[in-house]
C-alpha positions as CSV (number, residue, x, y, z in Angstrom):
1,X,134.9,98.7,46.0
2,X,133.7,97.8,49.7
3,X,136.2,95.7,50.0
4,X,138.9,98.0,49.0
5,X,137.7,100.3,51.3
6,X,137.8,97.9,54.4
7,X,141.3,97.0,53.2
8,X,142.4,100.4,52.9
9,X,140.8,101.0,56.9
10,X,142.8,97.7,58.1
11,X,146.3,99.4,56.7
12,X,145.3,102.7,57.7
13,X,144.9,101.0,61.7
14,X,148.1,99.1,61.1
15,X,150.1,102.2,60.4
16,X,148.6,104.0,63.7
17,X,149.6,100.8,65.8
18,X,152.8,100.7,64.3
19,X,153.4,104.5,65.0
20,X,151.9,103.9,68.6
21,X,154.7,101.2,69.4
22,X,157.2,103.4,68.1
23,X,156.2,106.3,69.7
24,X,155.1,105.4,73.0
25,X,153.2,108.3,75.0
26,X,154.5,110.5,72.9
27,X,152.2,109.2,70.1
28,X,149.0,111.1,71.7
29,X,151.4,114.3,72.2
30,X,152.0,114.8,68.4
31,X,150.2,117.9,67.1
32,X,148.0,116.4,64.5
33,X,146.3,113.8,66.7
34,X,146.0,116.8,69.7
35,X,144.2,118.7,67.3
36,X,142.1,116.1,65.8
37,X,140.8,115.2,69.4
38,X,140.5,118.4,70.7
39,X,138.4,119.6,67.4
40,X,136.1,116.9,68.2
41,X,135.9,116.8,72.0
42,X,137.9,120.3,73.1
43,X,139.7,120.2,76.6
44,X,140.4,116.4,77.0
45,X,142.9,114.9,79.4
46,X,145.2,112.8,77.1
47,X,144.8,109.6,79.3
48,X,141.5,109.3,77.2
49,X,142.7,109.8,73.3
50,X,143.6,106.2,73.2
51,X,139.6,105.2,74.3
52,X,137.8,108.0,72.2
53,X,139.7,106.8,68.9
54,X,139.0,103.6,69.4
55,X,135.4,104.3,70.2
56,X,135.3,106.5,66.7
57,X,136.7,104.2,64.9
58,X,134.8,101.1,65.2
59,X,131.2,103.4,64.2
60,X,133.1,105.0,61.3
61,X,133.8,101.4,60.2
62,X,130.1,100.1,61.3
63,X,128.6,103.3,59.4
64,X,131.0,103.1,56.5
65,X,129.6,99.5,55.8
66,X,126.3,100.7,55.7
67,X,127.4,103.7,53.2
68,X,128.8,101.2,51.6
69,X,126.4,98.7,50.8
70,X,123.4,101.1,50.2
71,X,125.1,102.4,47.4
72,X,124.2,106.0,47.2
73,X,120.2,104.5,48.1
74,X,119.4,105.1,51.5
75,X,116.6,102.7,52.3
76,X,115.0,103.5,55.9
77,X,116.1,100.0,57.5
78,X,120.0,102.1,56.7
79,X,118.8,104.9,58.1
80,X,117.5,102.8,61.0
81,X,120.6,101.3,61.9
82,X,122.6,104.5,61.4
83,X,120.6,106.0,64.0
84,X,121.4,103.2,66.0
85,X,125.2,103.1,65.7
86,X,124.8,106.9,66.3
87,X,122.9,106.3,69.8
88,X,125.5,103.5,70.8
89,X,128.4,105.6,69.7
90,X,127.0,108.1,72.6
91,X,126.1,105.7,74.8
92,X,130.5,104.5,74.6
93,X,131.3,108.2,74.6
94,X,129.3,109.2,77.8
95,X,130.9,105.7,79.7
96,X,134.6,107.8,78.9
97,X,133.9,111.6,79.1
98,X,132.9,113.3,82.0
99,X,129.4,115.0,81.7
100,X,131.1,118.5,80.9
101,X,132.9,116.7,78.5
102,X,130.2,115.4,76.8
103,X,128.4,118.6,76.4
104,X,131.8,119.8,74.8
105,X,131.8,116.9,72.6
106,X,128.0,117.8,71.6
107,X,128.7,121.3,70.8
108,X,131.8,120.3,68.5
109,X,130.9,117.1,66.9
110,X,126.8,116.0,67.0
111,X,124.9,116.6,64.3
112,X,123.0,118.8,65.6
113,X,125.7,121.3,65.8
114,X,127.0,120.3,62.4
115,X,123.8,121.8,61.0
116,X,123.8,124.9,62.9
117,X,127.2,126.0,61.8
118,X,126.2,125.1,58.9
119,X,122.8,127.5,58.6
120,X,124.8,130.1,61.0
121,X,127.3,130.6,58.4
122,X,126.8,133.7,57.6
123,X,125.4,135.0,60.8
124,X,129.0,134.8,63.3
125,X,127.2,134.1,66.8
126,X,129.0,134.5,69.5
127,X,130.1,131.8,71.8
128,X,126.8,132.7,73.8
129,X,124.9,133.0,71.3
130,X,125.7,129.7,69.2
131,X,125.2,127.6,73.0
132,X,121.7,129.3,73.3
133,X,120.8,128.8,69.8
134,X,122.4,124.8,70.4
135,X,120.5,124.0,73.5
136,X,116.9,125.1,71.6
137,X,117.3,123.8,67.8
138,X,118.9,120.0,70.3
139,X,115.3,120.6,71.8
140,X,113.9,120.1,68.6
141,X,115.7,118.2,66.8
142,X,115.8,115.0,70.2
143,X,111.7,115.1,69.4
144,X,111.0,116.2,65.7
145,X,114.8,115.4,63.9
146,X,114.1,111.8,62.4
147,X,111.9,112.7,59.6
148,X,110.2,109.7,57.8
149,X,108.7,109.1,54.5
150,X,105.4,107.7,56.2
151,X,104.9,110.7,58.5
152,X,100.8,111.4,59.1
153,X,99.5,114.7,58.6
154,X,98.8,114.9,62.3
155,X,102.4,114.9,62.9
156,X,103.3,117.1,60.0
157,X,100.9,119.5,61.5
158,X,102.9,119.2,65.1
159,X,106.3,119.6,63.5
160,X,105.0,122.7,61.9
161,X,103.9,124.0,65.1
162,X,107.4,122.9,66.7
163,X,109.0,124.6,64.1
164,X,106.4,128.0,65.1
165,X,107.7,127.7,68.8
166,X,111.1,127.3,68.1
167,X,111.1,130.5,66.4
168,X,109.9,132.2,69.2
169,X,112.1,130.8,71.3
170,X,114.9,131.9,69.5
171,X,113.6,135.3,68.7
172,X,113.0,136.0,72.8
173,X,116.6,134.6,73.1
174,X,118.1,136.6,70.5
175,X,116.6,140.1,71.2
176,X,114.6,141.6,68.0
177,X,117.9,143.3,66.5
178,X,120.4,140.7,66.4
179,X,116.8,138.1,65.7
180,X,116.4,140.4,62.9
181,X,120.1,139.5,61.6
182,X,119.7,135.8,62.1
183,X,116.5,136.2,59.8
184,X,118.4,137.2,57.0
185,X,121.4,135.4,57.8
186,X,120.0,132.1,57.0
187,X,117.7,133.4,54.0
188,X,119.4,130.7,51.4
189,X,119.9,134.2,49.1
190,X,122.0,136.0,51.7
191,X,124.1,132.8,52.3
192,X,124.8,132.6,48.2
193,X,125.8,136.2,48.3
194,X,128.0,136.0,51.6
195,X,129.9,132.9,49.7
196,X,129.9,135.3,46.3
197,X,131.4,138.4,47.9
198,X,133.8,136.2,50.3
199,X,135.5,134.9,46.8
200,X,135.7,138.3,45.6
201,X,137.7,139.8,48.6
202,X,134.8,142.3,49.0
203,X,133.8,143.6,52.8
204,X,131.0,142.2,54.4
205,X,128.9,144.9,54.2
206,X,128.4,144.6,50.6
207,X,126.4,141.6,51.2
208,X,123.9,143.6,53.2
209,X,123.6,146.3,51.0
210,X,123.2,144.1,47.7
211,X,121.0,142.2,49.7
212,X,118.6,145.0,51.0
């Protein structure tokens, strides 16, 4: 129940303070809560752990609430205010981090990047790559990434052409071979059959050549 699950995040708080005060500085030396930070936000001076989980905590608790009282029914006022928590959450995050920082934290941890690893799957950018391909689909998604249910055909019809120009955009920056690569790397087919041969130990390759 909701209030389970705010129970549950009170003890969960308690035990971290408690571990704190036991710990001293040595609490934000620990491996598990480097890692944790540096997953989200990479290089990170440890003077400012104590600030960025505190900042990520209060929006995972204002955003769980939502979750919690939509009940699996997303209603747009909830999506509203979880684009607001989200643009707050930033707006904490860029008063802590340093603007390198930030883009470190963007590139790890936004949503925009959670969905590019997630198409890029089967493609393995390289660091290079996956920053070039990040700064254009960020592009896209700051203007055309909040979708509604009420959108006009006019603006379906400029999303579409977004979507033209983006292609283009990455094509140019991809070169026409590797482009070519990223085309059938995010073909929902090849990503089924990358997943498929990846449980069954088989080399890469087979993937292209069943695919082909």
């Amino acid at each position: 129940s909701p209030e389970a699950r705010i129970a549950q995040r009170e003890l969960w708080r308690q035990e971290r303070e408690e571990l704190k005060t036991a710990l001293g500085d040595a609490y934000y030396s620990t491996p598990g809560i480097t890692a944790s930070i540096q997953r989200q936000f990479g290089p990170i001076p440890k003077d400012k752990f104590g600030a960025l989980q505190s900042i990520n905590d209060d929006y995972r608790d204002l955003a769980s609430d939502i979750y919690a009282t939509a009940n699996g029914v997303m209603l747009p006022e909830d999506q509203d205010k979880l684009k607001f928590i989200e643009q707050e959450k930033l707006k904490d995050l860029a008063a802590v981090l340093t603007p390198a920082e930030m883009e470190n934290y963007d590139l790890r941890s936004s949503r925009t990047a959670g969905n590019l690893r997630s198409q890029l799957s089967a493609f393995d950018p390289s660091e290079q790559e996956f920053r070039s391909l990040f700064a254009l689909q960020a592009g896209f998604d700051k203007q055309y990434g909040n979708r509604t249910n009420d959108e006009t055909d006019a603006a379906r019809q400029q999303r579409t052409a977004a979507q033209t120009a983006l292609q283009s955009q990455i094509r140019a920056s991809l070169g026409e071979a590797r482009y070519a690569e990223y085309q059938r790397a995010t073909d929902g087919n090849f990503q089924q059959l990358a997943r498929l041969t990846a449980r069954l130990e088989l080399p890469k390759e087979t993937t292209v050549a069943v695919y082909d």
